[in-house]
N, C-alpha and C positions, 0 to 999 in steps of 0.2 A: 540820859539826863534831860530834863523835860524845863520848858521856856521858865515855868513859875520859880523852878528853881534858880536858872541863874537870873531870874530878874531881884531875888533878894541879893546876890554876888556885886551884881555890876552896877556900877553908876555912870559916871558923866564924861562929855568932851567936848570941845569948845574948838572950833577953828575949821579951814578947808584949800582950794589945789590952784596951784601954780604950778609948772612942770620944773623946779628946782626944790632940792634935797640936798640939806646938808646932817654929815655929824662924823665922829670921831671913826680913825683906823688905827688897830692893833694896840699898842702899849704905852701908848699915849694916853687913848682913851681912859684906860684902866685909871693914869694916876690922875688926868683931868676928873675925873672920879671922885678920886679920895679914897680907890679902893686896890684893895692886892685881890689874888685871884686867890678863894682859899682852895684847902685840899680836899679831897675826898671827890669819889663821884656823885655826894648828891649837891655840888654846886652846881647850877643854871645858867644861862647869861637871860637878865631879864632886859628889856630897850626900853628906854623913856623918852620923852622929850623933853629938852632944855627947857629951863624957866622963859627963855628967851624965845621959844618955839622957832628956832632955826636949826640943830644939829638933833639928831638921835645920840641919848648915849647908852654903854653898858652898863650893867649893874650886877652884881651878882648874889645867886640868892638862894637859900638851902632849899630843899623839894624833900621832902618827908616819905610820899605815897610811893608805894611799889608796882603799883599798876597804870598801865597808860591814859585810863580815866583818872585818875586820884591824879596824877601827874597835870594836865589837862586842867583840871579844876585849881589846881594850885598855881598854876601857872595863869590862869584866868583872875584868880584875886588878885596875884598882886600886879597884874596889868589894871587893876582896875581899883587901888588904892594908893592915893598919894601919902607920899610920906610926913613924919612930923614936922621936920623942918622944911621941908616947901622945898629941898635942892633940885628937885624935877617934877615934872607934871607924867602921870599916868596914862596913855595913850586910850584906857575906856573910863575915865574919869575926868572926861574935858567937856560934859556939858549934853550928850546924848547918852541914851540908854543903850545896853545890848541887850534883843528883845529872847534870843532862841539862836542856839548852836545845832548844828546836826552835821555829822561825822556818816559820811557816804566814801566808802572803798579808802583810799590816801589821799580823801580830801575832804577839808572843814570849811562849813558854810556857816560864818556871822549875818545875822538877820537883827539890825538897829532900826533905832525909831527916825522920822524924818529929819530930826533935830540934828542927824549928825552931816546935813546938806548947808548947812549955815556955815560948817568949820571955813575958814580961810584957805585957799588954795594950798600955799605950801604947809602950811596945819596936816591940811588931808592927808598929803601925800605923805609926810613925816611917821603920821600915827598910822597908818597902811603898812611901812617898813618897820616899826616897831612891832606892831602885832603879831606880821607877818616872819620877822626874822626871829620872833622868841616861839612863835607855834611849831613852827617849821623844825624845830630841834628833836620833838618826839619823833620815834620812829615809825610810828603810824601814820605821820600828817607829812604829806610831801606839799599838796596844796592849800591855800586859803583863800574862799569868796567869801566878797559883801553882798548884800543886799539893804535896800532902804526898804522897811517894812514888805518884805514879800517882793520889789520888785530890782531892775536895773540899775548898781552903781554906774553913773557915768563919770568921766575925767570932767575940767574944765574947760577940754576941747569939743565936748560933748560922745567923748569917743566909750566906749561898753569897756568898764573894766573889768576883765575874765579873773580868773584864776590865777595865782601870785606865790612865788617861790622866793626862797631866799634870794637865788642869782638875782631877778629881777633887778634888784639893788645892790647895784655892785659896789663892793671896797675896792680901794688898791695896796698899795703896798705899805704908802706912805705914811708920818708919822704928821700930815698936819690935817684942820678941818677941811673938809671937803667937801664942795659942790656938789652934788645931782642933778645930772640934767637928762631929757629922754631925749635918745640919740635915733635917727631912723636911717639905716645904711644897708645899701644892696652890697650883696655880699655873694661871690662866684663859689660856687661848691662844685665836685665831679659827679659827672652823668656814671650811670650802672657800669659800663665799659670801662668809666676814667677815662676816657681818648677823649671827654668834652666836657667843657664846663656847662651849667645851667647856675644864670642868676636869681638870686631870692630878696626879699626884703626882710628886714628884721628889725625889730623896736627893742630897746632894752634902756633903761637907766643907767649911766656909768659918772665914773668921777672925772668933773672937769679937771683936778689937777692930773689926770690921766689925759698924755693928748689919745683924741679923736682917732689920727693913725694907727697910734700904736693900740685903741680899741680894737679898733675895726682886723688887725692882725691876729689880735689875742683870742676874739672871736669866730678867727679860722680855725684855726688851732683848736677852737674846742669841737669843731666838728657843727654841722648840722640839727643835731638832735632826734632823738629817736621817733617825733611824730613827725619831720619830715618826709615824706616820701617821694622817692625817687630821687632824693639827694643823699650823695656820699663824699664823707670825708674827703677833703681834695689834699692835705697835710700830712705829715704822719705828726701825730698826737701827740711825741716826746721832745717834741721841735720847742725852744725854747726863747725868749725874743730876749736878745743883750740889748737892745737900745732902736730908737726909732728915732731920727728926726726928719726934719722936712728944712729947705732952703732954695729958695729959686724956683720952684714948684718943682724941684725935684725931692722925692721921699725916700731917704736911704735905712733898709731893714736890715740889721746886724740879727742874723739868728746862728744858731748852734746846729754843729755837725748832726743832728739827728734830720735835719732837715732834706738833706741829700738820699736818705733812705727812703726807698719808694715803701708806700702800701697798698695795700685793695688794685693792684696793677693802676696807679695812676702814676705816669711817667713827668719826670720831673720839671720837664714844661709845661704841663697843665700845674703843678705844682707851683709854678713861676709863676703863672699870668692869673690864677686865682687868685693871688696877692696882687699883681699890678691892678690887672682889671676894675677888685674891690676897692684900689686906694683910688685909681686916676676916675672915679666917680667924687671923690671929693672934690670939689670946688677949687680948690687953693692945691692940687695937684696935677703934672702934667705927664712926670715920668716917673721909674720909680729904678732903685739899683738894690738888689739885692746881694749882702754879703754874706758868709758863711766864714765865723771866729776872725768877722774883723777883713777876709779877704774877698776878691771874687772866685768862685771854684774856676776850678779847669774847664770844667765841664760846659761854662757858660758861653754860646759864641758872641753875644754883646755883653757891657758889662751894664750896659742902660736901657731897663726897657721900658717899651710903650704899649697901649692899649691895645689886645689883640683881638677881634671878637671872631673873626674865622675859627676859631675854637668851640664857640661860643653856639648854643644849641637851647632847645626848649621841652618842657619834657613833654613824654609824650604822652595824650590823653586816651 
């Protein structure tokens, strides 16, 4: 697909970045809408942004083509055509052009014109998670870049914005609107042995009505990621978080029986102190207790613990 083409496709976008996101989660969404999900597989979820450019919503929308481009190009119109009634604004129809797409391995690179630098901070970041969460659905496209005419999108921190996934923009569970905000928390994974943790940083967007905590847990749990290296899973993966709160600065994690099951040999104290470690870096944390279905296991000999960093290792170069 070649630039002249999609410059007759796409049109406009108006706004830009402040590091807060909001818009709807799960079945709410849907009837804040006005919409049911129809049947068949060729519904979509398309994302918009609210009249009001504060929430993302969904929308959903038949897709005709059987091929990953046809698919792609369909999904490009109607990102980039507002409706007749004005209910949402089109995330490539606010005011900048999209100049050229190019499809490299499992990732799509947008290439706009300078116009889309004017948007409003939270604008930006709004129509970034739109784009980004309705591309992301083909099976071809795991990533999506910008670009401003050929060169470096930057945040309004001035920070390089890379490559962008669904996760990046986290939902939660909940049925109300939801904040975004970009979270940055060091976070203890297990060294190659498991007999030691190694600390990392991580940046991710998540929903303020999600506490912090219970992020920063959620995000063990999912492990590391596969372009980490030299970091491994310090959890096992089926570990499930019943509740998290925080009181006195102490942080109490209620997780489920799978948590006691060791994996990759990392022994159930580094298991332990990869969660304290990562919470007692928060600010407004001192200690943490871990429970297992509400109790403390046998197995624990405190039932409060603290920062341990004699664990605690770097990797090595």
């Amino acid at each position: 697909m070649t630039g002249s083409v999609l410059n007759k496709r796409h049109t406009a976008v108006k706004a830009a970045s402040v590091l807060l996101l909001l818009f709807f989660g799960g079945l709410l969404l849907l009837a804040a809408c006005g919409q049911e999900e129809p049947d068949g597989e060729n519904a979509w979820s398309v994302y918009y942004l609210s009249n009001s450019e504060t929430k993302v919503e969904q929308h959903w929308k038949e897709i005709e083509s059987d091929t990953e481009e046809g698919k792609l190009e369909e999904l490009i119109r109607y990102l980039s055509e507002n409706p007749e009634k004005l209910e949402y604004k089109a995330p490539l129809a606010m005011g900048f052009q999209l100049l050229d797409m190019k499809i490299e391995g499992v990732t799509l690179l947008l290439d706009v014109d300078a116009a889309y630098l004017e948007l409003p901070g939270m604008t930006e970041v709004l129509v970034r998670a739109a784009i980004v969460k309705t591309l992301t659905q083909l099976e071809n496209i795991s990533y999506v870049g910008i670009t401003v005419e050929g060169n470096q999108l930057y945040d309004s921190l001035g920070r390089p914005v890379g490559w962008m996934n669904a996760e990046q923009f986290i939902s939660n569970d909940g049925n109300e609107i939801n904040t975004y905000e970009l979270a940055r928390v060091k976070l203890y994974f297990a060294s190659g042995d498991g007999q030691s943790l190694i600390g990392t940083y991580r940046e991710k967007y998540y929903s303020t009505s999600m506490q912090l905590e219970r992020f920063v847990v959620e995000e063990l749990i999912a492990g590391p990621g596969g372009q980490a290296q030299g970091l491994y899973p310090s959890i096992n993966p089926d570990t499930k978080v019943i509740n998290v709160t925080t009181k006195d600065g102490v942080c109490f994690v209620n997780l489920n029986e799978s948590f006691l099951t060791v994996v990759n040999n990392v022994p159930t104290q580094e298991s332990v102190y990869s969660i304290v470690n990562s919470l007692v870096e928060l600010s407004n944390i001192n200690k943490v207790q871990i429970l297992v279905n509400g109790e403390v296991p046998d197995s624990f000999e405190t039932s409060v613990f603290e920062r341990n960093l004699d664990i605690v290792t770097t990797l090595e170069k």
